[in-house]
C-alpha positions in Angstrom: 91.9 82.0 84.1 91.4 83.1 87.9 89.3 86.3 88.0 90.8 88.7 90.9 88.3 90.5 93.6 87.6 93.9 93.9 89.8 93.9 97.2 92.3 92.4 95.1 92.4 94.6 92.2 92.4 97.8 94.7 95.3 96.0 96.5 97.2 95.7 93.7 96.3 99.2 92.1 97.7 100.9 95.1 100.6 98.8 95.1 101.6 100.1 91.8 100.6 103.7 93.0 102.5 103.3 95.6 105.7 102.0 93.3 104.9 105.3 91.5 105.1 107.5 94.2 108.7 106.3 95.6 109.8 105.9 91.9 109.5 109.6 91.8 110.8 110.6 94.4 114.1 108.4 94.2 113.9 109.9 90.9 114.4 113.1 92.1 116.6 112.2 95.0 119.0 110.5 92.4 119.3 113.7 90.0 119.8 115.5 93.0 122.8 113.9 94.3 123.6 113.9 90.4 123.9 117.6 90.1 125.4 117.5 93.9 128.3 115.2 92.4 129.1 117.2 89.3 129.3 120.3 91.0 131.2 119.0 93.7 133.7 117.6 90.9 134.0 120.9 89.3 134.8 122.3 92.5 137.7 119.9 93.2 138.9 120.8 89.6 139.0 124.1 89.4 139.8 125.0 92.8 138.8 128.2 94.8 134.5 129.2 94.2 134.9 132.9 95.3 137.2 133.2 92.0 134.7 134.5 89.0 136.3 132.5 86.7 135.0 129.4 88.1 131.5 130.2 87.3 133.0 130.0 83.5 135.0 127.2 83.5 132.8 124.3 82.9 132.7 122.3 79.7 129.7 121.9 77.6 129.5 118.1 78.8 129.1 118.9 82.2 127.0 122.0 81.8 124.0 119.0 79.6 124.8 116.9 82.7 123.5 119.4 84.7 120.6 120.6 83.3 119.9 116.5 82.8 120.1 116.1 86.1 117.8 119.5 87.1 114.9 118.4 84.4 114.8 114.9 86.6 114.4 116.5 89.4 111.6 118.5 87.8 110.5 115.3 86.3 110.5 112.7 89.6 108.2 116.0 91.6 106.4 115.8 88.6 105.5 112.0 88.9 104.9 112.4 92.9 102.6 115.2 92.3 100.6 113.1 89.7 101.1 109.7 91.5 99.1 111.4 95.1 96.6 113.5 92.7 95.7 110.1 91.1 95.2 108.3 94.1 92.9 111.3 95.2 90.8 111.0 92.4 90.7 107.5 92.7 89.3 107.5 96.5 86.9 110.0 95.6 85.5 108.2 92.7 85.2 104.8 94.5 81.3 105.1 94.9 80.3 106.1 91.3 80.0 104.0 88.8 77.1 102.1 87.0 74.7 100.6 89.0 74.9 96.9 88.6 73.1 93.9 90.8 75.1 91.3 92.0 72.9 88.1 92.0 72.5 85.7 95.0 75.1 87.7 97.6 75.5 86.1 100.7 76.1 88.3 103.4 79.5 87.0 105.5 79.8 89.7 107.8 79.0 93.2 108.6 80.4 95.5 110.9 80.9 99.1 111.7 84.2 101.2 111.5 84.8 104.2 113.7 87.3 107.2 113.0 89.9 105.5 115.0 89.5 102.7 112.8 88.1 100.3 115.8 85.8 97.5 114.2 82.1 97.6 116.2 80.2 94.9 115.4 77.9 94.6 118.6 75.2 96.6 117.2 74.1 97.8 120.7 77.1 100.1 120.4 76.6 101.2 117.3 74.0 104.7 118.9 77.7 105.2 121.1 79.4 106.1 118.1 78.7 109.6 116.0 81.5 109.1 113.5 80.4 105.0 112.3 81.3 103.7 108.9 79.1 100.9 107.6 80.5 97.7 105.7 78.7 94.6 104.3 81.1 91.5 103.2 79.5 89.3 101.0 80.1 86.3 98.5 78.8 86.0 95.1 79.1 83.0 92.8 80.6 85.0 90.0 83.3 87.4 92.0 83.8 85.8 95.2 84.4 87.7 98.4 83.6 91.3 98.5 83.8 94.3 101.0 81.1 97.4 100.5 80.2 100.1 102.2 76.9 101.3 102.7 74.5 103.7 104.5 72.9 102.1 108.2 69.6 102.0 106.5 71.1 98.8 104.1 72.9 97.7 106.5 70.5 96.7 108.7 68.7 95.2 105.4 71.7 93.3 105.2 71.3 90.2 107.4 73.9 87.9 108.1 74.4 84.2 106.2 71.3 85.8 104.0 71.0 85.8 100.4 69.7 88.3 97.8 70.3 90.7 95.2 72.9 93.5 96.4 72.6 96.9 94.3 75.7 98.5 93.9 77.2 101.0 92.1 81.2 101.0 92.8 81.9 100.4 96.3 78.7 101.6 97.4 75.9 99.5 98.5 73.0 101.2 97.4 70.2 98.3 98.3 69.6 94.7 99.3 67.0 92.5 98.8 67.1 89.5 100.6 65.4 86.6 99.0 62.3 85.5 100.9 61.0 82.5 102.0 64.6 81.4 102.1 66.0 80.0 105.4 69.4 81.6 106.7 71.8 79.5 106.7 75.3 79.2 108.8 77.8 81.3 106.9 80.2 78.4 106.3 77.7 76.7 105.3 77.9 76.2 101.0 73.8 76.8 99.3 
């Protein structure tokens, strides 16, 4: 059995989120148009809307249909509302988490992201930028590839095609210890 990535299982989670999202809304759209056809139909049927009659003439059938239709509508906002507050929660949650350490990480890359979402990873640019996101990508035996982010102080702990112990806690790096006395090695390079 192939275990997935981190990157992976978050791919795939806001797939599904995703799927949740337009499911709701098409959802809604659908009993929309629903209630749009029966009415229409009645309308046809019963001829002029201005006579008061026609308010009354509407068969129990029709009148369920309706309120069938109105409770999706109800129901597919309902699913959009809870589809976007879940993928708040989720992105606000990302960094918490118990603290774990992920043995022998070798750092692949590193790079800065700024608010335009421009990757930096000339570091004499980095004192250009106010608004600079730190990420370490690293490889570990167990989980493979993995993408962090982490505050400038780690970062620059974090030298590339290095290995050590990587502290994190969600997707937070919160330290890295690189091993000493340990040559760095290309990053294509196997160890």
């Amino acid at each position: 059995m192939r275990w997935f990535t981190t990157e992976e299982l978050d791919v795939q989670k806001q797939k599904h989120l995703g799927w949740v999202i337009v499911g709701g809304l098409c959802f809604s759209v659908l009993s929309g148009f629903g209630i749009y056809a029966l009415e229409a139909g009645r309308l046809v049927f019963t001829g002029d809307s201005t006579n008061p009659s026609y308010l009354r003439v509407q068969s129990l059938t029709t009148q369920v249909l309706v309120w069938l239709a109105m409770a999706g509508i109800v129901f597919g906002v309902c699913v959009t509302l809870v589809g976007f507050l879940y993928g708040i929660l989720e992105d606000k949650k990302k960094n918490l988490g118990v603290p774990r350490v992920l043995e022998r990480a070798r750092i692949i890359a590193r790079y800065g992201v700024d608010s335009q979402g421009s990757y930096i990873v000339d570091e004499r640019l980095f004192d250009s930028h106010d608004d600079l996101r730190f990420f370490v990508r690293m490889r570990t035996p167990g989980e493979g590839s993995l993408e962090y982010e982490c505050s400038r102080r780690v970062f620059e702990t974090c030298g590339e095609g290095s290995i050590g112990d990587a502290e994190i806690q969600g997707q937070w790096i919160r330290g890295y210890v690189a091993y000493r006395d340990m040559a760095e090695s290309p990053v294509g390079q196997t160890i």
